[in-house]
C-alpha positions in Angstrom: 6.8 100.8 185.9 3.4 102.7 185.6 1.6 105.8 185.6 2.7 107.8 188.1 0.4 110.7 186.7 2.3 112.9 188.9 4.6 116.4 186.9 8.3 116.5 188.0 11.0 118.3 187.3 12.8 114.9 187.2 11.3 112.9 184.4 9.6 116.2 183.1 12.2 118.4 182.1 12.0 121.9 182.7 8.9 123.1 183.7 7.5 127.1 182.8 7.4 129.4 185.9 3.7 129.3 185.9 3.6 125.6 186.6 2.8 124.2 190.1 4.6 121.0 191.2 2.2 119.8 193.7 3.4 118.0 196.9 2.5 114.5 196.0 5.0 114.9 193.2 7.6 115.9 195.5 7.1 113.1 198.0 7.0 110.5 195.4 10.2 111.9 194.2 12.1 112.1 197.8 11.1 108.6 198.2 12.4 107.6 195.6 16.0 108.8 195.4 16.0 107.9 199.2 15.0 104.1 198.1 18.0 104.4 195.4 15.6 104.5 192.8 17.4 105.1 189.5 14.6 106.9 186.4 15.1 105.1 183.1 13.1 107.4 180.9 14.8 110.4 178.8 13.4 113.6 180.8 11.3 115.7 178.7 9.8 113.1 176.5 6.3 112.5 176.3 4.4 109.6 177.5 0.7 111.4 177.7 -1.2 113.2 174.7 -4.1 114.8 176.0 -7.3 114.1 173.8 -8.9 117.6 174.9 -6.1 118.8 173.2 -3.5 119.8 176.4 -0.1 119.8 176.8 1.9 116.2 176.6 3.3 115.2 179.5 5.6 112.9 181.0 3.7 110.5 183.2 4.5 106.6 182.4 7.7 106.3 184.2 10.0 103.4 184.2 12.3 103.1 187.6 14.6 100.2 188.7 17.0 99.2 191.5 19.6 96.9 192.1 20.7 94.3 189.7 17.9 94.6 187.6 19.6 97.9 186.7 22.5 96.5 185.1 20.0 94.1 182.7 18.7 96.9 181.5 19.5 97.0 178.0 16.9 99.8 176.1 13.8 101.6 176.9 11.9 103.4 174.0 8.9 105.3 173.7 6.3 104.3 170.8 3.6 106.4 170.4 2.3 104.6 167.8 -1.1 103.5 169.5 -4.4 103.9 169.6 -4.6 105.2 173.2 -3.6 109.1 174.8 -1.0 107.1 176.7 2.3 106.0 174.9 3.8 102.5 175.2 6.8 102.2 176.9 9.2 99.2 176.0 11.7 98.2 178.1 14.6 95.5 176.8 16.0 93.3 179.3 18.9 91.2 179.2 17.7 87.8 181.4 18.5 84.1 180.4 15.9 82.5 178.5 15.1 79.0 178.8 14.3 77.2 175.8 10.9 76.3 175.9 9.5 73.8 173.9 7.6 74.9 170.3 5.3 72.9 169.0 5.0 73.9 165.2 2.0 75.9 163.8 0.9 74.0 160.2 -0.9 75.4 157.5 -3.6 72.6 157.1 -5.6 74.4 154.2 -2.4 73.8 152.0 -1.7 70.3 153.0 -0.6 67.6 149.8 -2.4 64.7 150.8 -1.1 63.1 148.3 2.0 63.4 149.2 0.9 62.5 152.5 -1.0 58.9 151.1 2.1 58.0 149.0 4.3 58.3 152.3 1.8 56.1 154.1 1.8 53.5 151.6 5.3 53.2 150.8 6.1 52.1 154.5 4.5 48.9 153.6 3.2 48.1 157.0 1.9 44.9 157.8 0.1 44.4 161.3 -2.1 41.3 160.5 1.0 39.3 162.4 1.0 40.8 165.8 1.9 38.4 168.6 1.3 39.8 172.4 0.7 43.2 173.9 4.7 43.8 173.3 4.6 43.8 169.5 0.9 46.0 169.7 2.6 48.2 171.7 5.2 48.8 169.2 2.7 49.1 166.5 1.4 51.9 167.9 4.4 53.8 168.5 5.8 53.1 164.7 2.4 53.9 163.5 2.2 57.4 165.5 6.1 58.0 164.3 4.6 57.3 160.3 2.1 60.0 160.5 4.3 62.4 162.3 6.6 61.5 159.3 4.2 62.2 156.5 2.5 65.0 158.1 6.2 66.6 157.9 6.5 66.1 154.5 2.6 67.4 153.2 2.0 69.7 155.5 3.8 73.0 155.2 4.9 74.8 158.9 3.2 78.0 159.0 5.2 80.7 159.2 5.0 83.4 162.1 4.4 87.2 160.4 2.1 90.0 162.4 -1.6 89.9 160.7 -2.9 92.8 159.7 -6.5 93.7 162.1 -9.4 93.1 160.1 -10.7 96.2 160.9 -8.3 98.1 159.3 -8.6 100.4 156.5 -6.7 102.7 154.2 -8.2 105.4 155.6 -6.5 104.2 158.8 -3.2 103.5 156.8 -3.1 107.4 156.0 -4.2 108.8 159.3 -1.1 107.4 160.8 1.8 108.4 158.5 0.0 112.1 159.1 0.5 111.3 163.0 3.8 109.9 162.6 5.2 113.1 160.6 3.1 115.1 162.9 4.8 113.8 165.8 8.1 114.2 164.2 7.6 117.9 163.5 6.5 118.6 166.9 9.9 116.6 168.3 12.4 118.2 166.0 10.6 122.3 166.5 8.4 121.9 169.0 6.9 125.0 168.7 3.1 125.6 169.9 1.9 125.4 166.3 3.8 121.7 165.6 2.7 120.7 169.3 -0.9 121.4 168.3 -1.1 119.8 165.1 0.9 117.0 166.5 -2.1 117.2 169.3 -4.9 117.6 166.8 -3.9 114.6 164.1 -3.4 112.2 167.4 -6.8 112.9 168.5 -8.4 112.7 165.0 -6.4 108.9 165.0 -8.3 107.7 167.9 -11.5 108.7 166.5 -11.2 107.1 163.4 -9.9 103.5 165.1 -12.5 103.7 167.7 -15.2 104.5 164.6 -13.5 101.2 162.4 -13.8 99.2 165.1 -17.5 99.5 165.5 -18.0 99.7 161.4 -16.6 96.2 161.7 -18.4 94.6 164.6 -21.3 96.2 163.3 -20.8 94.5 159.7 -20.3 90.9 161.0 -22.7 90.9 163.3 -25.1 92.3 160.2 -23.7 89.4 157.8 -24.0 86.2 160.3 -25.9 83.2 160.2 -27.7 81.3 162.2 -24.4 78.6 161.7 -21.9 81.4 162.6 -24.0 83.8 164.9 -22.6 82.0 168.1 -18.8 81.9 167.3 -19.1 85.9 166.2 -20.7 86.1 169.5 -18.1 83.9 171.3 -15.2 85.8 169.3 -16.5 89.3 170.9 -17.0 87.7 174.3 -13.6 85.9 174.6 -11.7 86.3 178.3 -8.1 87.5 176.9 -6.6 88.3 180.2 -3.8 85.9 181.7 -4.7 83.9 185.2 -4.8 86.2 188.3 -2.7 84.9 191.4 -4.6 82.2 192.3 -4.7 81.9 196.4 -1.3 83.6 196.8 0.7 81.9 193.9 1.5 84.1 191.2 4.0 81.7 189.5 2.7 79.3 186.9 3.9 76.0 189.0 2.0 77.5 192.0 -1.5 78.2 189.7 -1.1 74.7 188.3 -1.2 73.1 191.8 -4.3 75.0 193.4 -6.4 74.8 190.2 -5.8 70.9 190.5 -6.3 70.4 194.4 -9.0 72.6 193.9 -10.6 71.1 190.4 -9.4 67.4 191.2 -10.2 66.5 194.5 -8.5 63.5 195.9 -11.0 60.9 195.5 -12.2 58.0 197.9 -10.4 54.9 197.1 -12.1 52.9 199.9 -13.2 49.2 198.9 -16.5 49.6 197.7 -19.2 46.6 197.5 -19.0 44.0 194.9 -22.1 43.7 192.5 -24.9 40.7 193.4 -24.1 37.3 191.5 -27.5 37.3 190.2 -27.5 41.4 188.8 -27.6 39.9 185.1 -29.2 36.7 184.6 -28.6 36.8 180.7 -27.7 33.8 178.7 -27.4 34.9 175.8 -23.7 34.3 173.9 -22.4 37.8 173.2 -18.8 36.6 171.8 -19.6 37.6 168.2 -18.9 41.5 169.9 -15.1 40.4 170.5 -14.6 39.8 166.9 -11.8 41.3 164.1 -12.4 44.9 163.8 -13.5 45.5 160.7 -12.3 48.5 157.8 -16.2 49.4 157.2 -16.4 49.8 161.1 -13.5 51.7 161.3 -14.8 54.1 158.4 -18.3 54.3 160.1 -16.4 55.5 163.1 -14.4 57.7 161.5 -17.6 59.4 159.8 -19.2 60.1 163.0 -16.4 61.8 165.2 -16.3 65.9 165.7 -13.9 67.5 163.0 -12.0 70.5 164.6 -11.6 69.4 167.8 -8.0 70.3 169.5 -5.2 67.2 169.2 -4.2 65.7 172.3 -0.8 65.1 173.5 0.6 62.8 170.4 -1.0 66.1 168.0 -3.0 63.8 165.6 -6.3 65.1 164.6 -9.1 63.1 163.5 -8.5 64.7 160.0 -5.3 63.6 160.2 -6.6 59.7 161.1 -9.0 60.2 157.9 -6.6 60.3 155.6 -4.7 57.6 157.1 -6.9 55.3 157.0 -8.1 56.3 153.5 -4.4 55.8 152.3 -4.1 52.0 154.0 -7.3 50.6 155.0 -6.1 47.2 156.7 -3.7 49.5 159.3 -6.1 50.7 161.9 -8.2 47.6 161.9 -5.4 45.6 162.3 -4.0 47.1 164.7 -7.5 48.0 167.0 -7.9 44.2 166.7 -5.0 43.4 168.1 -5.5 46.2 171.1 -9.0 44.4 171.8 -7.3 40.9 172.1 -4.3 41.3 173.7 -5.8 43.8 176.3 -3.2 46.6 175.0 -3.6 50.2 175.4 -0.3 52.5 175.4 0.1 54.9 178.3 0.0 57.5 175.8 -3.7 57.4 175.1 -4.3 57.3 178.7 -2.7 60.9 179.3 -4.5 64.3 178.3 -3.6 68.2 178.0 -5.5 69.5 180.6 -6.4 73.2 179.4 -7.8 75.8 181.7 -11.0 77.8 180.5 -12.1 80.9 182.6 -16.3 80.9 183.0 -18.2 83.5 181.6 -19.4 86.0 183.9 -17.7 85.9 186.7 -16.8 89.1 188.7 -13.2 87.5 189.8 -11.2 85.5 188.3 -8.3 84.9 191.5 -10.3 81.7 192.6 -10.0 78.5 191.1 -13.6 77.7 190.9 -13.9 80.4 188.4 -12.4 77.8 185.8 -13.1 74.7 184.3 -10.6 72.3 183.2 -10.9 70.7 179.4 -8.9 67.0 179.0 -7.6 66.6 175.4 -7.0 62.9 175.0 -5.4 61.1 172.4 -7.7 61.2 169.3 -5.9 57.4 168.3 -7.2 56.2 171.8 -10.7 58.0 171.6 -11.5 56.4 167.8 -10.6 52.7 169.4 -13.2 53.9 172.3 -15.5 54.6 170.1 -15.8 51.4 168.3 -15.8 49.6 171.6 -18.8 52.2 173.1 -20.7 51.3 170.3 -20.1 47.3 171.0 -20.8 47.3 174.6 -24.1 49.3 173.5 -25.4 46.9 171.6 -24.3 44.1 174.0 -26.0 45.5 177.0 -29.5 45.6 175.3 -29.1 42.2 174.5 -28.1 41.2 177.6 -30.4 43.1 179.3 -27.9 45.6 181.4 -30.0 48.6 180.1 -33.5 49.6 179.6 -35.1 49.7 175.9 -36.0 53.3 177.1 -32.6 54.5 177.9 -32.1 57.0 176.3 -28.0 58.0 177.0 -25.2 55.5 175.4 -27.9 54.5 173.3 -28.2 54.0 169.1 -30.9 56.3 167.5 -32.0 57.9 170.6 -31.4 61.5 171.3 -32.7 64.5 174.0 -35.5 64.9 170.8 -36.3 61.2 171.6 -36.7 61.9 175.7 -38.4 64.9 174.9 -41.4 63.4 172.6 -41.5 60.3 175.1 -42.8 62.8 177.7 -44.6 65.1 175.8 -46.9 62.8 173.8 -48.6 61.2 177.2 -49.6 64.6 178.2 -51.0 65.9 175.0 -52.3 62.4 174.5 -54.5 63.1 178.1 -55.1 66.9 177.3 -56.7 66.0 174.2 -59.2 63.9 176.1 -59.7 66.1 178.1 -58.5 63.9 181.5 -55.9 65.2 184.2 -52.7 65.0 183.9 -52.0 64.6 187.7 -54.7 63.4 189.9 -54.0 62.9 193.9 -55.0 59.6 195.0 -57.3 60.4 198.3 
């Protein structure tokens, strides 16, 4: 299936007396009734409308062979697009597996109340948790209860074709003109009909190539500096599917060389054990193991990066908010009993690894032209984030990091690293000493 762009009287119907078939087109077409080749298009319709005006032609061919033949089940011809070329759609008859859907929710028109009375009327109580066994189990009816109640508030958003947001009803005319155009020219196709049909196709293209640039133009006009880099980002986007990758075109075979390739096997040789005396701290840091509290919780929750994607148990951080703002005592509870009976669920410890081309790259069939994205558990990564911010504090108490440090560290940013090396040097510039002498 392609374009051949080659005029037989095969696929092309009969041609005028004038018309040269050129020897190309007769090899192609040798070969292929030799090869058993069987032409699946209607002779004589269409497939090419010449912008300069010229007469359509039948160039986009469709052949098949063998069994494929008999799954063959309709081919049609829509030249309802934007290009000179017409789509061709072939229907095929093939068993479908049944892949599994995750649903698409409307979160703008979520009923969080709806959602909060759910919570609350499961009456949960996780103060009593004895062993990793009944933490464990927490977890999973706590992850069940939102999955529940996000059901019930949270409407599945139904799948209908959006309209482009560069259309216009100028557009909206312009194609019932070419569609009746079209028409005409298939019922009499007469030279005047062909023409128009020619003409109003032509005039089509224009005026989509002309509201697509109105648009870009406009958004790009009416950004801010808070939405400048996603307009960029939406223009720049890599919408092409993954290449062969080394030879393997199917998707098990990508998977596998993207990770040998971005997950090498790592060196599990023993290494050596840290020096007895490396800390030499005294001080009593068990106050850090202690209940986690509902303000900690909601001081987490504050700080962590709304929008980000769901991981595998597809619970947002949103979704945690209002959780916890419908029963306060559930996630403290139940983080407090993770922290002292050592429990974490094997869930939060898997990720959906997604696969993001890098920008600029000439060719995209090597596997170092990509760059894998983990999306963990967003349960698991708010109980990390209370105990980050514990071992933080710990370890410049205890003395396990510099004052100075500037990573992992409360109040201190990239700004903070930035002034700490600039203010010396201005400090010398000002009077008036070097900033690098060479000892001789």
């Amino acid at each position: 299936m392609g374009d051949l762009n080659a005029h037989h009287p095969w696929w092309q119907g009969p041609l005028p007396q004038a018309a040269r078939i050129s020897t190309a087109s007769h090899t192609i077409a040798n070969w292929l009734e030799d090869n058993n080749f069987c032409l699946q298009n209607e002779p004589a319709i269409p497939t090419h409308h010449p912008r300069n005006g010229g007469q359509p032609s039948t160039i986009d061919l469709c052949f098949s062979r063998g069994s494929p033949t008999q799954s063959i089940l309709t081919l049609a011809v829509d030249h309802d697009t934007t290009s000179d070329h017409s789509a061709v759609i072939i229907t095929l008859s093939l068993p479908s597996a049944q892949a599994p859907t995750i649903p698409c929710r409307c979160w703008c028109k979520a009923n969080w109340e709806t959602f909060n009375s759910k919570i609350r009327s499961a009456k949960m109580d996780l103060s009593q948790l004895q062993g990793t066994d009944d933490t464990l189990r927490a977890v999973t009816n706590n992850t069940c209860l939102i999955h529940q109640a996000v059901d019930e508030a949270v409407p599945v958003r139904t799948t209908r074709k959006t309209a482009a947001p560069w259309w216009n009803h100028s557009l909206t005319l312009a194609k019932q003109s070419v569609k009746r155009a079209d028409r005409r020219a298939l019922l009499h196709p007469t030279d005047v009909n062909l023409k128009d049909s020619q003409y109003k196709r032509h005039k089509w293209s224009i005026l989509v190539r002309n509201a697509k640039t109105a648009y870009r133009i406009h958004q790009l006009e009416s950004t801010s500096t808070r939405t400048v880099w996603k307009t960029i980002q939406h223009h720049n986007t890599h919408h092409k599917p993954i290449p062969p990758l080394q030879g393997r075109s199917d998707f098990k075979g990508k998977c596998e060389v993207l990770h040998n390739s971005l997950f090498p096997t790592v060196n599990m040789e023993q290494r050596t054990p840290l020096p007895a005396d490396l800390l030499t701290s005294k001080r009593d840091i068990r106050h850090h193991t202690r209940p986690v509290t509902a303000s900690e919780t909601h001081l987490a929750i504050s700080h962590l990066k709304y929008g980000t994607s769901a991981g595998p148990d597809d619970i947002t951080y949103g979704t945690l908010r209002h959780f916890h703002e419908a029963a306060p005592h559930l996630l403290p509870d139940l983080f407090t009993a993770c922290l002292k009976y050592a429990a974490h669920p094997p869930k939060w410890k898997t990720a959906n690894c997604v696969v993001i081309p890098k920008p600029g790259k000439t060719m995209y069939s090597h596997p170092k032209a990509y760059r894998p994205i983990s999306l963990q558990s967003c349960f698991g990564k708010l109980l990390e984030s209370i105990v980050a911010k514990r071992l933080s504090h710990a370890a410049l108490m205890c003395g396990a990091t510099h004052p100075s440090q500037m990573g992992a560290q409360q109040e201190n940013s990239a700004i903070d690293a930035l002034l700490r090396t600039i203010s010396p040097i201005a400090t010398s510039i000002s009077k008036r000493k070097t900033t690098n002498q060479n000892p001789t």
